[in-house]
N, C-alpha and C positions, 0 to 999 in steps of 0.2 A: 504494500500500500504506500509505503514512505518511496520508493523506485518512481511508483505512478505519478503521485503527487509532484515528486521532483523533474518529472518528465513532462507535465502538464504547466506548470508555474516557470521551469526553470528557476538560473541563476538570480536575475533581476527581479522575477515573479513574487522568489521567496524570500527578497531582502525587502522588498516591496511591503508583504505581508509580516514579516517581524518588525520591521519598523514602525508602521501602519499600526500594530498592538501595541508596541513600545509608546507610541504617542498619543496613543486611545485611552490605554490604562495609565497616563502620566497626569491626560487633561482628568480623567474620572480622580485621580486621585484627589487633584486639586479643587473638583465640585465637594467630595466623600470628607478629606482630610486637607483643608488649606495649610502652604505654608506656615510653619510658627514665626517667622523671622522674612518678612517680605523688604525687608531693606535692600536689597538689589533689586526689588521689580519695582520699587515706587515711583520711579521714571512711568512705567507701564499704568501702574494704576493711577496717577492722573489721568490719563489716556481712556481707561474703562477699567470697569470693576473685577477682580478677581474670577468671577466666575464665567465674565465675558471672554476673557482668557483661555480657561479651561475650555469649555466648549469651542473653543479658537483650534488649542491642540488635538478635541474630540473629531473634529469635522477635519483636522489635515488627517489625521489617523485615518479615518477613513473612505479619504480619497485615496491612503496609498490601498488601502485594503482593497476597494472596491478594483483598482487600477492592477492587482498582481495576479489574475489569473490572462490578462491581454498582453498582447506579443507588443516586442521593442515596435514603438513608434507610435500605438494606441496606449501606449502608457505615460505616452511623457506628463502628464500634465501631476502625475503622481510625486516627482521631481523637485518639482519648485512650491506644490503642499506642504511637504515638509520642508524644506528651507523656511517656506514662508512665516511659520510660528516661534521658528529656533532664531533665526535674526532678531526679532526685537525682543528676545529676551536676553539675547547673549552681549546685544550693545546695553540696554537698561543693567547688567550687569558691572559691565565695562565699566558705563560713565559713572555709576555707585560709588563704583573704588577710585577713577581720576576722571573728570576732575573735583567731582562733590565730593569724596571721602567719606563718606557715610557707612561703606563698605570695606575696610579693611582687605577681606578676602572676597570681594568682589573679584579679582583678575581671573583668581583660580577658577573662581563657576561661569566665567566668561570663555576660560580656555576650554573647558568641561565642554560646553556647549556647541566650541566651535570645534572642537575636535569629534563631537556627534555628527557633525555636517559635512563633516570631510567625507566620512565614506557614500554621502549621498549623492555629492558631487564627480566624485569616482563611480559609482554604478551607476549611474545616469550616464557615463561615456562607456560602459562595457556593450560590446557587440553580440549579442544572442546566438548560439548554436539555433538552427530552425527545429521549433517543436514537430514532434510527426501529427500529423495529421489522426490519424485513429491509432490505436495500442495495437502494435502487432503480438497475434497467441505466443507463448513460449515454444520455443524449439525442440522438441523432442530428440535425445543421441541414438 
């Protein structure tokens, strides 16, 4: 079953779909269990209220979800979902720690962030092996 699925989704498919959860169950967290220390997002929450957020990271979630069972090129749009939730939280990080200083360890959950984005940036330029078409039956020796 794990062969089929990985045959059906691919590479892209399945980064697609684990990241897609990754950012579903990050926004739910943040409706479930808000931050206890929002001093790096308070750039953001000027901006709109915590839960506008979460549901910000719910709905990129699952554009990638919805986007990883479709072949490179019906997927793009899954790409720049995710980016689009993790930049403004990785700059409201950033600016926290310089130039407000509000955030001491503000840089680290800035780099945290952006180093989440990198691999999104890289599987978004991987080339797909072509899925087959229908499951060919196993081979009998």
């Amino acid at each position: 079953m794990t062969c089929r699925a990985a045959r059906k989704f691919g590479r892209r498919g399945a980064f697609l779909f684990s990241f897609g959860c990754l950012w579903t169950l990050y926004g739910f967290g943040q409706l479930m269990e808000p931050l206890p220390d929002t001093s790096g997002i308070q750039l953001l929450l000027h901006i709109r209220p915590l839960d506008w957020w979460a549901w910000g990271w719910i709905a990129c979630g699952i554009l990638a979800i919805v986007a990883s069972p479709l072949s490179q090129g019906r997927d793009w749009f899954a790409f720049p979902a995710l980016l689009l939730i993790v930049a403004p939280w990785m700059c409201s990080y950033l600016v926290s720690w310089w130039p407000l200083g509000d955030n001491p360890r503000g840089w680290v959950t800035a780099l945290i962030w952006a180093v989440a984005a990198v691999p999104v940036i890289v599987v978004a330029g991987w080339r797909e092996s072509p899925r087959p078409e229908r499951e060919e039956p196993p081979h009998d020796p």
